[in-house]
Structure formats: C-alpha cells, structure tokens
N, CA, C and O atoms as CSV, one atom per row, in Angstrom:
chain,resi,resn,atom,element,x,y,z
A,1,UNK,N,N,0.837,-1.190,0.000
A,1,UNK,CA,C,0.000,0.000,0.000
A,1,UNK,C,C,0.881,1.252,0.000
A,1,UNK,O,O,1.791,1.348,0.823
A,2,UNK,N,N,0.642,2.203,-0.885
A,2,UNK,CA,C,1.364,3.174,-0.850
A,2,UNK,C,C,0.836,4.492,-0.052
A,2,UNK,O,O,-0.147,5.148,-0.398
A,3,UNK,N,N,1.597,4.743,0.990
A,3,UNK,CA,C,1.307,6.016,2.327
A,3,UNK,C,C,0.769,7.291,1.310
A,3,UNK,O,O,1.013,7.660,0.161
A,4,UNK,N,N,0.129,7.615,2.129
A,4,UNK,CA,C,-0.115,8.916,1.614
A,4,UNK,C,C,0.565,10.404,2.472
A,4,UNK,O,O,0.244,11.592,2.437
A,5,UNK,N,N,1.787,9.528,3.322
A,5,UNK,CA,C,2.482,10.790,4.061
A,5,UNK,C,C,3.695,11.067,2.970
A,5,UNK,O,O,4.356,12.099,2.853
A,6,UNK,N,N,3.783,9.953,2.276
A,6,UNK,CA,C,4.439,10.327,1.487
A,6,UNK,C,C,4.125,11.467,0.360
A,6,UNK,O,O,4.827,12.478,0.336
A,7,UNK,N,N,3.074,11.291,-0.561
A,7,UNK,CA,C,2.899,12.603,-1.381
A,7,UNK,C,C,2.617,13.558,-0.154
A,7,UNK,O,O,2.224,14.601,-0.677
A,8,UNK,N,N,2.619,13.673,0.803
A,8,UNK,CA,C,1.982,15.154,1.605
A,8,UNK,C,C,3.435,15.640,1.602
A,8,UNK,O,O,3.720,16.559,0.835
A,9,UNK,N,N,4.705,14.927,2.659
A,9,UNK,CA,C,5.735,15.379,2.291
A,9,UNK,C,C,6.403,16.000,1.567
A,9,UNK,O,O,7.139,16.958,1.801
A,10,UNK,N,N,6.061,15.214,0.179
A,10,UNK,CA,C,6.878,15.918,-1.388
A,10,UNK,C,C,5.622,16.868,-1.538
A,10,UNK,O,O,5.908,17.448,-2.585
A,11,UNK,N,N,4.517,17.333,-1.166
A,11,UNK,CA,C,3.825,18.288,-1.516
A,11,UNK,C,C,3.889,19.949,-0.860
A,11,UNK,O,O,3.669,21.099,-1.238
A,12,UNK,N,N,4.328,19.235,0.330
A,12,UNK,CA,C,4.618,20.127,1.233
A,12,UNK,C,C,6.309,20.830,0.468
A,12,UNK,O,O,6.603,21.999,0.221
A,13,UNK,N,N,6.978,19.783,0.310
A,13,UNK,CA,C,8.584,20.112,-0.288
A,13,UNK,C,C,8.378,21.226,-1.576
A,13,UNK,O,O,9.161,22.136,-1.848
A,14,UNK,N,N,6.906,20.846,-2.402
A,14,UNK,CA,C,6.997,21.368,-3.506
A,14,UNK,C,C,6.509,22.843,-3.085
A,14,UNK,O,O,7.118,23.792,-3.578
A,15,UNK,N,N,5.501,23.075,-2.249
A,15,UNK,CA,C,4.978,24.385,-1.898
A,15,UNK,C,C,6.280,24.902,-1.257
A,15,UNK,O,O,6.189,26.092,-1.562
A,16,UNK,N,N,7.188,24.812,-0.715
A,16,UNK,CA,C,8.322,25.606,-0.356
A,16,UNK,C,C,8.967,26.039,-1.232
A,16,UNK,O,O,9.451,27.164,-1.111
A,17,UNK,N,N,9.232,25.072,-2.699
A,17,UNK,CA,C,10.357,25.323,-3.733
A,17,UNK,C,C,9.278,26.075,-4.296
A,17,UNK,O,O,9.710,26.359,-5.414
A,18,UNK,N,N,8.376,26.464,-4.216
A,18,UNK,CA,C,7.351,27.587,-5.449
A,18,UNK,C,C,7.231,26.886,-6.427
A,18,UNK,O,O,7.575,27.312,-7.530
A,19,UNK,N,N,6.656,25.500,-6.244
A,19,UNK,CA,C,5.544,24.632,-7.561
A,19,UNK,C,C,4.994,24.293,-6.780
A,19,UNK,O,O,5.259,23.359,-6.024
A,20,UNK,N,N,3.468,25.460,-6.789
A,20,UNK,CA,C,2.056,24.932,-6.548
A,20,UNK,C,C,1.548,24.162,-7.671
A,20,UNK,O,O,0.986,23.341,-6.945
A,21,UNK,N,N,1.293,23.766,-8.786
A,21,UNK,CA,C,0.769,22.670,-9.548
A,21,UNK,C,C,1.483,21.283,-9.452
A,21,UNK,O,O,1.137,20.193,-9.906
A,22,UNK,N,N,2.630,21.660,-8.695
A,22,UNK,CA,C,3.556,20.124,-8.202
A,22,UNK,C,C,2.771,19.532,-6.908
A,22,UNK,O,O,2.132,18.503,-6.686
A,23,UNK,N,N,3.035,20.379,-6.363
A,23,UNK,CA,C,2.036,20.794,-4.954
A,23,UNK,C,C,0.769,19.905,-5.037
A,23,UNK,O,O,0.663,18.755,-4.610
A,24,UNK,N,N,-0.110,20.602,-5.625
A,24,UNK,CA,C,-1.572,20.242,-5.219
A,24,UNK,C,C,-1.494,18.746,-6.257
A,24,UNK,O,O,-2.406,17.995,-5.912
A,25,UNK,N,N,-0.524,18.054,-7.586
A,25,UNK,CA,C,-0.983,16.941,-7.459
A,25,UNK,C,C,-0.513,16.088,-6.994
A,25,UNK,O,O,-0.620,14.968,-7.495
A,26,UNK,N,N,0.254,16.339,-5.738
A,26,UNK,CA,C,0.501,15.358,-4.933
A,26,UNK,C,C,-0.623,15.104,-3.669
A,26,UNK,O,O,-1.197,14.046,-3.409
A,27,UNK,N,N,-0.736,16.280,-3.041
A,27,UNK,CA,C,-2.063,16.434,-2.349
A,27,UNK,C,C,-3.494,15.902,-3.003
A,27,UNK,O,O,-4.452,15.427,-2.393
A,28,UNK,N,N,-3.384,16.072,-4.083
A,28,UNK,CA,C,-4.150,14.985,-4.430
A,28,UNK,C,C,-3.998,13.530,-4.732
A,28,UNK,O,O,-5.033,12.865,-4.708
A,29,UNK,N,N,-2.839,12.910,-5.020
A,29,UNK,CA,C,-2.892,12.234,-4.951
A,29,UNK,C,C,-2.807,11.409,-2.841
A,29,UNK,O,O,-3.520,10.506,-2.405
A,30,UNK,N,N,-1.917,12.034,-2.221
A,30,UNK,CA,C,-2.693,11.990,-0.854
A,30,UNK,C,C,-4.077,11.506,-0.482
A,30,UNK,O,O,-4.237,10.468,0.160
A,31,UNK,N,N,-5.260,12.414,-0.971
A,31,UNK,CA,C,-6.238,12.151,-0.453
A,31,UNK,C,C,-6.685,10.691,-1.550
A,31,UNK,O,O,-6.768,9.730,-0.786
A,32,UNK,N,N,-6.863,10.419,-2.414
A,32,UNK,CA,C,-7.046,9.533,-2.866
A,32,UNK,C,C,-6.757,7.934,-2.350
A,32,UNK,O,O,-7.604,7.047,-2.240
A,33,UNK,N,N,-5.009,7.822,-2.011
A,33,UNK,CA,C,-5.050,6.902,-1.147
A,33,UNK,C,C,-5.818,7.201,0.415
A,33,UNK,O,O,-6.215,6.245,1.080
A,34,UNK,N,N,-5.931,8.245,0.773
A,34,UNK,CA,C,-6.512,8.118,2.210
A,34,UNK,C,C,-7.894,9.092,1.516
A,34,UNK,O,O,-7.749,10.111,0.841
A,35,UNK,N,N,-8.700,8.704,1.749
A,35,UNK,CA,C,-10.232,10.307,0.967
A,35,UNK,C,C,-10.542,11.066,2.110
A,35,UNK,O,O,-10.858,12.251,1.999
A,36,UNK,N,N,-10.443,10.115,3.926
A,36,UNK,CA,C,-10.661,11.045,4.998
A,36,UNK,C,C,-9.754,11.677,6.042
A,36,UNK,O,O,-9.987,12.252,7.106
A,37,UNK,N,N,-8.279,11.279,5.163
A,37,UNK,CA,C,-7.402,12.461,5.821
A,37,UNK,C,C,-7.459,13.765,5.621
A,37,UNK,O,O,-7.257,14.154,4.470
A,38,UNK,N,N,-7.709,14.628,6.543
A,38,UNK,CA,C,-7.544,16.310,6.566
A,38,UNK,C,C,-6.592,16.920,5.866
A,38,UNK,O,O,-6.744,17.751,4.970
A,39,UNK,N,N,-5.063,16.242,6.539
A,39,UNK,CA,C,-4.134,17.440,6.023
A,39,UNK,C,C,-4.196,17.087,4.238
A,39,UNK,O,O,-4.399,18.084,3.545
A,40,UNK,N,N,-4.103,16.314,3.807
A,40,UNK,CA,C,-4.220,16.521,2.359
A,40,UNK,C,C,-5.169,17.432,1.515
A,40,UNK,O,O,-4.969,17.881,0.386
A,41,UNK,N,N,-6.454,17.627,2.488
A,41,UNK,CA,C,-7.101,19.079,2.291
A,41,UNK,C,C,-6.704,19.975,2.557
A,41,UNK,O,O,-7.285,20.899,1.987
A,42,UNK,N,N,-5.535,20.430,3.515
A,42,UNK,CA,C,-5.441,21.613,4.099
A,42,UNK,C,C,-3.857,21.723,2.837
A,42,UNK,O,O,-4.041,22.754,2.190
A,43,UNK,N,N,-3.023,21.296,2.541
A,43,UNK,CA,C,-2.709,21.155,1.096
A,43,UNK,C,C,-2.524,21.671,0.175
A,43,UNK,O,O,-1.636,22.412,-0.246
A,44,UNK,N,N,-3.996,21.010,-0.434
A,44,UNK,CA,C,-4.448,21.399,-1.666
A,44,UNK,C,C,-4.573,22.882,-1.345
A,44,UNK,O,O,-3.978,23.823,-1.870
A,45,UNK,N,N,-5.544,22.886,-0.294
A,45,UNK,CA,C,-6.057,24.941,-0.074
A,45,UNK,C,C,-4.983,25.532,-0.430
A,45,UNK,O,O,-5.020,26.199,-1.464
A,46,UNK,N,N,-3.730,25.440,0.347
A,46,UNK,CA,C,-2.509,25.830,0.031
A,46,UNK,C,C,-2.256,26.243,-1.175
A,46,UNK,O,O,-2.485,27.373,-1.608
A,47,UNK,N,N,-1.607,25.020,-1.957
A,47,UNK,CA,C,-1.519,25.055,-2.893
A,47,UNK,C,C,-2.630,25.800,-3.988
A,47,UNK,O,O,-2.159,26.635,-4.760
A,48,UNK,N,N,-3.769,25.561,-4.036
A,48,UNK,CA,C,-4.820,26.520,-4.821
A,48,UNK,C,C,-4.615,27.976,-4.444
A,48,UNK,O,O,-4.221,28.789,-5.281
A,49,UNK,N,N,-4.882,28.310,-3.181
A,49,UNK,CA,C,-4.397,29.219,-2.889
A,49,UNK,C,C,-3.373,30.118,-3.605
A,49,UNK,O,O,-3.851,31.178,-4.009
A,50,UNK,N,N,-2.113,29.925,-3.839
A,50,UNK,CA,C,-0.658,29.974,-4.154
A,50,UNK,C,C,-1.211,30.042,-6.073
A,50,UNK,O,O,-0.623,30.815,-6.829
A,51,UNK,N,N,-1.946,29.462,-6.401
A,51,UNK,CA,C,-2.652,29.406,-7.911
A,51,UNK,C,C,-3.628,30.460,-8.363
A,51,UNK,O,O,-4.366,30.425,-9.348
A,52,UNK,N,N,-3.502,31.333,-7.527
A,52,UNK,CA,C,-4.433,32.336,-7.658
A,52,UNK,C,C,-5.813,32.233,-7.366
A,52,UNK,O,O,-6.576,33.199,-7.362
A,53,UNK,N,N,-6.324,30.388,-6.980
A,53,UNK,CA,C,-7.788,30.044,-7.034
A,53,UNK,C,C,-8.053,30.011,-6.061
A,53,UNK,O,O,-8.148,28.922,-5.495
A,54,UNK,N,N,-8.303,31.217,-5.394
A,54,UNK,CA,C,-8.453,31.611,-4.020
A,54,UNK,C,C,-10.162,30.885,-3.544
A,54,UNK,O,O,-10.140,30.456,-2.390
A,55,UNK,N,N,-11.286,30.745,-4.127
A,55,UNK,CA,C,-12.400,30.313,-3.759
A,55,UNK,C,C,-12.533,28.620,-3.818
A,55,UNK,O,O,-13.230,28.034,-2.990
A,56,UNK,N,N,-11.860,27.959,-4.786
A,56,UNK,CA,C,-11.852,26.776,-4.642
A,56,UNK,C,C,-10.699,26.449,-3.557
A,56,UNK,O,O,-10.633,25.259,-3.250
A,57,UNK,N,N,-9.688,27.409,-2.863
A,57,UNK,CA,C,-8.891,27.010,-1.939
A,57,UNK,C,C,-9.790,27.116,-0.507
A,57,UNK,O,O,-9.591,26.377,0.457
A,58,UNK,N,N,-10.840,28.205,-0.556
A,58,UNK,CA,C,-11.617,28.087,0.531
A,58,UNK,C,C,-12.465,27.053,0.906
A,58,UNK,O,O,-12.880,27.025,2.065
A,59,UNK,N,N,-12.870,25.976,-0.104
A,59,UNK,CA,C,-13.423,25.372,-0.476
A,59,UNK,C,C,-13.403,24.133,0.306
A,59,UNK,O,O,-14.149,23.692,1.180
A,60,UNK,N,N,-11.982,23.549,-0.445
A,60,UNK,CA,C,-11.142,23.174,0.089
A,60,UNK,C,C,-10.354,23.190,1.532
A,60,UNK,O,O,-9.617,22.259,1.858
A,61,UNK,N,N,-10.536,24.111,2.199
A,61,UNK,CA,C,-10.288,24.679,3.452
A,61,UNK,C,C,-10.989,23.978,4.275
A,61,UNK,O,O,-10.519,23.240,5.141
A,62,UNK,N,N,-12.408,24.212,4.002
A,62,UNK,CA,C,-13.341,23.902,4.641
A,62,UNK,C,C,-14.006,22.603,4.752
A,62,UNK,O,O,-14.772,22.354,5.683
A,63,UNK,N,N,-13.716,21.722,3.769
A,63,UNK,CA,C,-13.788,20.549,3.957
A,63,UNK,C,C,-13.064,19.903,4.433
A,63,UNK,O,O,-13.483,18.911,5.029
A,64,UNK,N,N,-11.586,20.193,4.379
A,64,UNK,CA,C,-10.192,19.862,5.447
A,64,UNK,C,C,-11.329,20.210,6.681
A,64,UNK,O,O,-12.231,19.484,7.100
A,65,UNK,N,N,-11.089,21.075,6.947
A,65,UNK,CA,C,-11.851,21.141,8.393
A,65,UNK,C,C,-12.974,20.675,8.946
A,65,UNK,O,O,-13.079,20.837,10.162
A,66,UNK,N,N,-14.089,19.987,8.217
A,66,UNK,CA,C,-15.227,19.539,8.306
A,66,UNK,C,C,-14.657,17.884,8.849
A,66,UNK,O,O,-15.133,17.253,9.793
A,67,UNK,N,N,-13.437,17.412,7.881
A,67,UNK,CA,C,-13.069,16.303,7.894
A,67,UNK,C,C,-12.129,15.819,8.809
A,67,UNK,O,O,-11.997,14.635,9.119
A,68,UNK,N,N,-11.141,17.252,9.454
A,68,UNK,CA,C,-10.489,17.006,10.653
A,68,UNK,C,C,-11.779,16.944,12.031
A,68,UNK,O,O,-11.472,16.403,13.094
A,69,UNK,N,N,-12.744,17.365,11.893
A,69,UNK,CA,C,-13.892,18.243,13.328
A,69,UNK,C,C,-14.721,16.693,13.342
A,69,UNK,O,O,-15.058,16.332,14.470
A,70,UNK,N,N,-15.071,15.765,12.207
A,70,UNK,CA,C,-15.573,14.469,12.529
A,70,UNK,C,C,-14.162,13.655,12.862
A,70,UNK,O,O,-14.305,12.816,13.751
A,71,UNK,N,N,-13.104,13.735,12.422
A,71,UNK,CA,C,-12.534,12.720,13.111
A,71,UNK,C,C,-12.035,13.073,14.378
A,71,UNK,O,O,-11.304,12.185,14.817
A,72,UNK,N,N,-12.186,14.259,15.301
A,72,UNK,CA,C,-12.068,14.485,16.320
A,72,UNK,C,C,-12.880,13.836,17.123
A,72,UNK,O,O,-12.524,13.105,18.048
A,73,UNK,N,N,-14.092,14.105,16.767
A,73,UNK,CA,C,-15.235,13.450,17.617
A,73,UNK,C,C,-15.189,12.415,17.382
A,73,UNK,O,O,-15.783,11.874,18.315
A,74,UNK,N,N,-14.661,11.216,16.301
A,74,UNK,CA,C,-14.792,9.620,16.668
A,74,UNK,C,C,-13.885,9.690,17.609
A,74,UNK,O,O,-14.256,9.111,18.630
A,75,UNK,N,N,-12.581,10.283,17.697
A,75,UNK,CA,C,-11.562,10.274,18.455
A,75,UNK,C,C,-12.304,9.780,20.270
A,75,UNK,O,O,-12.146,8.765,20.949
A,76,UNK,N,N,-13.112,11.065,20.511
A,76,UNK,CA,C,-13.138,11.394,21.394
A,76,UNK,C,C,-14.446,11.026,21.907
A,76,UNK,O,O,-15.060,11.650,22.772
A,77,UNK,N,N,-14.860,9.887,21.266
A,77,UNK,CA,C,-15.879,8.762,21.417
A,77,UNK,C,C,-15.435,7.527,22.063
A,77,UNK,O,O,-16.020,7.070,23.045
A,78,UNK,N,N,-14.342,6.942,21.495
A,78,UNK,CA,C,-13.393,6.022,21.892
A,78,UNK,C,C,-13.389,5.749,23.537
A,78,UNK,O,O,-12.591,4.951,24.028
C-alpha cells in the first residue's frame, strides 16, 4: 500500500520550492489513497491558494476542516 504521508511530504517540499501545480498533485494524490485524511485538504487549499484560485482554496479549506472536526469526535468517542 502506498502512504499517503508520502505525497503530503513531497507536496509540502513542492509548496516551499514555489511549484504549486507540483504541490496540489501530490495532495491529491494523498487524499485519494486516504479520501478522509484532513491534512491533504489543508494542502491542496494551500496550494490553490498559491494558484491564484483563491475560492476553490476556501473550499477546500473547509472541507479539510469539516473532515479534521468528525474525526475528532470519533476520536473522542473512543
């Protein structure tokens, strides 16, 4: 199975070197192997962001956060 900390890493690497389109398709590929990890949403926002696509980065934002705020609460069901 291939991690998906891995593309977050090199996505994260790429938003430092200034390639946001390197960026966000690794973050996407991230969420794909995982669909309900957060940070691969929070990411992409980034990265869109950084693309000038400031409303689909909010977008994006916000579903990172919708998706970190339920897995808190299974957390904290446990």
């Amino acid at each position: 199975m291939v991690s998906p900390t891995i593309f977050a890493w090199r996505s994260l690497s790429y938003l430092m070197s200034d390639k946001p389109q390197e960026a966000i398709n690794d973050a996407m590929q991230a969420q794909v192997v995982s669909p309900l990890w957060h940070i691969a949403c929070y990411l992409q926002a980034v990265a869109l962001s950084a693309l000038g696509m400031d409303s689909e980065a909010e977008a994006t934002l916000k579903e990172g956060s919708l998706l970190e705020s339920k897995r808190s609460k299974a957390a904290g069901q446990k």
